[in-house]
C-alpha positions in Angstrom: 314.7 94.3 163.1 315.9 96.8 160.5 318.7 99.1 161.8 317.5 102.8 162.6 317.4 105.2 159.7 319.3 108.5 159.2 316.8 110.4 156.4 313.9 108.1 156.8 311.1 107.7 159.4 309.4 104.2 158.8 306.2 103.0 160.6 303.8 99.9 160.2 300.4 99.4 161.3 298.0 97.1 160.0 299.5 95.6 157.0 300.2 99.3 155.8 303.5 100.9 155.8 304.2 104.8 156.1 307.9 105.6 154.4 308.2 109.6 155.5 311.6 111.0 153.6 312.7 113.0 156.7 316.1 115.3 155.4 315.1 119.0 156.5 314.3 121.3 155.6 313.2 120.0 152.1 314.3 116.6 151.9 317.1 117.1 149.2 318.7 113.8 148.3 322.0 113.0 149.6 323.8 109.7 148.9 322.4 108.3 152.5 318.9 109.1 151.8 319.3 107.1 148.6 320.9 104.2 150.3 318.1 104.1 152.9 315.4 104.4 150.5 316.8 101.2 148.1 317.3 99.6 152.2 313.6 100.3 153.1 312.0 99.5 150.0 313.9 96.3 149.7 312.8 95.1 153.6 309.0 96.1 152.7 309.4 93.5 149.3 309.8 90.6 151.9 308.0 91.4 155.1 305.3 89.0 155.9 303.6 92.4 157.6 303.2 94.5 155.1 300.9 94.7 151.9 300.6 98.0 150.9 303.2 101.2 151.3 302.2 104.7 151.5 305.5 107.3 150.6 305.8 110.7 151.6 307.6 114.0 153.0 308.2 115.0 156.4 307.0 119.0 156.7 305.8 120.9 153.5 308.0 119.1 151.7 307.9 115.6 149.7 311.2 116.0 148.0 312.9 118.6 146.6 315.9 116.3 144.5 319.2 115.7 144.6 321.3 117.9 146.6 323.2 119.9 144.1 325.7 120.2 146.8 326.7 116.5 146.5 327.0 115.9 142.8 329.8 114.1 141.7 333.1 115.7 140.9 334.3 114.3 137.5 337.8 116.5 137.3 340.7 113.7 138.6 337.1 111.2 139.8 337.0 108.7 137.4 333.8 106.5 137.7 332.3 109.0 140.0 329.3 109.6 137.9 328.4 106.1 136.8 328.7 105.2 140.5 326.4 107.8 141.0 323.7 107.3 138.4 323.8 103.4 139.6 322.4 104.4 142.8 320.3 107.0 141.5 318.7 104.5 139.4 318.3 101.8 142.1 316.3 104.2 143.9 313.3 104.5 141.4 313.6 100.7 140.4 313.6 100.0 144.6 309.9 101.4 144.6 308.6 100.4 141.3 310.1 96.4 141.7 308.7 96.7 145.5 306.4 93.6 145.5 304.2 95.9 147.3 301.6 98.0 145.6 303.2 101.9 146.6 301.0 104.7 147.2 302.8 108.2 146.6 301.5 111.1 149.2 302.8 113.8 147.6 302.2 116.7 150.3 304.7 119.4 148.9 306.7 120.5 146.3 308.5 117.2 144.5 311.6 118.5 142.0 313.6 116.7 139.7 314.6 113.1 141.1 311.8 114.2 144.2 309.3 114.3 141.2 311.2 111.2 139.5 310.6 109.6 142.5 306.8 110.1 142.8 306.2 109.1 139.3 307.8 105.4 140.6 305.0 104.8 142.8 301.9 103.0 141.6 299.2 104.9 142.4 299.7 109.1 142.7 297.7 111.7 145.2 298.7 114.8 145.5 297.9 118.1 147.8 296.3 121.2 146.2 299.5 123.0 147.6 301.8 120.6 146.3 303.8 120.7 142.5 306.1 118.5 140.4 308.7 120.1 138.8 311.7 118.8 136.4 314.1 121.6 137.0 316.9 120.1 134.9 317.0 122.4 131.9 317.4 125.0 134.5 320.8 123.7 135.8 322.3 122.5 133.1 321.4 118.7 133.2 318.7 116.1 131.7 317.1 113.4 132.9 313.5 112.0 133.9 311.9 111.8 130.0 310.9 108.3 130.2 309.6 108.6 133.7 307.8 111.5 133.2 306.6 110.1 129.7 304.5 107.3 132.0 302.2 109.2 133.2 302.0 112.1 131.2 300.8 113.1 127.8 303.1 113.8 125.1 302.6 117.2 124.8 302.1 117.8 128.5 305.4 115.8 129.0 306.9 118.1 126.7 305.7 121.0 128.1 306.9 120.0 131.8 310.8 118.9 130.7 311.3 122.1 128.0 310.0 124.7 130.4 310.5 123.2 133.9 307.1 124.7 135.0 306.0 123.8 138.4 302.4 121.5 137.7 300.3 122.1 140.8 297.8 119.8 142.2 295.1 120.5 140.5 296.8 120.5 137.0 298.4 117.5 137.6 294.5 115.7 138.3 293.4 117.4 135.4 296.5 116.4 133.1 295.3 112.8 134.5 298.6 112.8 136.2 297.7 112.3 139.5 294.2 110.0 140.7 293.4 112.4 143.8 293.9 116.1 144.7 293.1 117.2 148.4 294.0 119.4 150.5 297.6 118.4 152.1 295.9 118.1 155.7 293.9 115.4 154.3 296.3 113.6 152.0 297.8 111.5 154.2 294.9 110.0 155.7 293.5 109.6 152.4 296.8 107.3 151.1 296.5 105.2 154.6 292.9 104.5 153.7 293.4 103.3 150.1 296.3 101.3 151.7 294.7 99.4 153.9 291.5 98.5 151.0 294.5 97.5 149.4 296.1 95.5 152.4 292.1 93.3 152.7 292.4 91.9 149.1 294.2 88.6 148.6 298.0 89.5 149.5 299.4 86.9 146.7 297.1 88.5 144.3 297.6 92.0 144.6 301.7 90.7 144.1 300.7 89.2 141.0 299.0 92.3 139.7 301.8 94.4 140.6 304.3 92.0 138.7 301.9 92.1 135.9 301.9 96.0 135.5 305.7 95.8 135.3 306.3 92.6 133.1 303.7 93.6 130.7 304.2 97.7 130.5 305.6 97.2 127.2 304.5 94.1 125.4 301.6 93.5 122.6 298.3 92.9 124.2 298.5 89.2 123.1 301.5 88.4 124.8 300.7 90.6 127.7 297.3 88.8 128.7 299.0 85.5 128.2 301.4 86.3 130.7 298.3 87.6 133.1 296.9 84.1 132.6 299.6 82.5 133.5 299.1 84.4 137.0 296.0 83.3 137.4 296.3 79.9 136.9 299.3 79.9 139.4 297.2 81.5 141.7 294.7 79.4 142.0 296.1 76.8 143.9 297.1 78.7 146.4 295.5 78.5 149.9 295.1 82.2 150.2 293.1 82.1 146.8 290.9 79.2 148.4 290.3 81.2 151.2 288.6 83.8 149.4 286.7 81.7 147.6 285.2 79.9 150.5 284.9 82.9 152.2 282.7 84.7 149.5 280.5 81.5 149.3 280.8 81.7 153.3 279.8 85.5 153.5 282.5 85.8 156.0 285.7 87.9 156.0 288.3 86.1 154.6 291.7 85.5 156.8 294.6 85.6 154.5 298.4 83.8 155.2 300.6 85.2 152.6 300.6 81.5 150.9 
């Protein structure tokens, strides 16, 4: 059993896991929430009870960054900032290299590494009273361009980082940014239920299509559909993918080990 959290509320409930950053009153980023995030995200890759992960923010809040009042002191700290940016890092890549498909709620306002941190999850709803903001320009720092690049048009991208505008909900569905823009009392809800679709497909599957997103993000279409063969062929042996097929021919749900 994982060890209580600090910053983090975590709950599980049929194959779908709820990750709610918990920090009041905005859920600033301190070194411990970072530590538990990379912690939680890492448990969710290997348990057997989980196949889909819904993130977000406790209150009106999903996250509103780092807390400024915690950055690293570089006068007389050597290393302090590559110690930091290490972790900082491991936090995004602890989300995206989840073997779990990860579903970002954002229900409030989501500012530099909170909006960094949305933009790691797979799929992106939003609430109409919720923005993403990069507000580095406006405190002398940089950061987020490829992240925000991802998702994001180039001229939109450009638009966010030079000006650090706040992009509401409804921009960010009409920028294509986000897939889904509700109201916040129905976001939540909304992410469980596109969890749990997610959590009835075949588990070892949905794995492989996540790995595929993230191997083949930047290689030519040749070499990228080869490598998306290669899944399928690997997958076909397995008893999970058996079961679906023999339950589709069956006309029964199918009942799905993780193997």
């Amino acid at each position: 059993m994982s060890e209580p959290f600090e910053t983090l509320k975590l709950e599980v409930a049929d194959y779908v896991a709820t990750v709610t950053l918990d920090r009041p009153p905005v859920n600033a980023m301190n070194r411990a929430m970072r530590e538990e995030i990379v912690r939680v995200f890492d448990e969710l890759h290997d348990r057997d009870d989980v196949r889909a992960v819904v993130l977000t923010g406790a209150g009106k809040a999903f996250c509103a960054g780092a807390d400024l009042k915690e950055r690293p002191n570089i006068a007389g700290n050597p290393g302090a900032y590559p110690r930091h940016n290490r972790l900082t890092r491991a936090v995004f890549d602890s989300v995206m290299e989840c073997g779990k498909p990860v579903i970002a709620a954002v229900n409030g306002l989501a500012i530099g590494a909170g909006c960094v941190l949305a933009l790691s999850a797979d799929i992106i709803l939003v609430a109409e009273e919720a923005y993403l903001s990069m507000t580095e320009v406006d405190v002398g720092l940089a950061g987020g361009v490829k992240h925000v690049r991802r998702h994001f048009s180039e001229s939109d991208a450009r638009l966010m980082i030079y000006t650090a505008r706040r992009m509401s909900g409804p921009e960010l569905l009409r920028m294509n940014a986000a897939s889904i823009c509700l109201p916040r009392d129905a976001l939540l809800a909304e992410a469980r239920r596109i969890g749990a679709e997610i959590a009835a497909k075949v588990p070892l599957a949905v794995q492989a299509a996540k790995r595929s997103f993230q191997i083949t993000e930047y290689m030519p279409l040749h070499e990228g559909y080869r490598y998306e063969q290669s899944q399928t062929v690997a997958l076909a042996s397995t008893e999970d993918t058996q079961e679906a097929w023999r339950a589709f021919a069956e006309k029964r749900k199918p009942v799905f080990k993780g193997r």
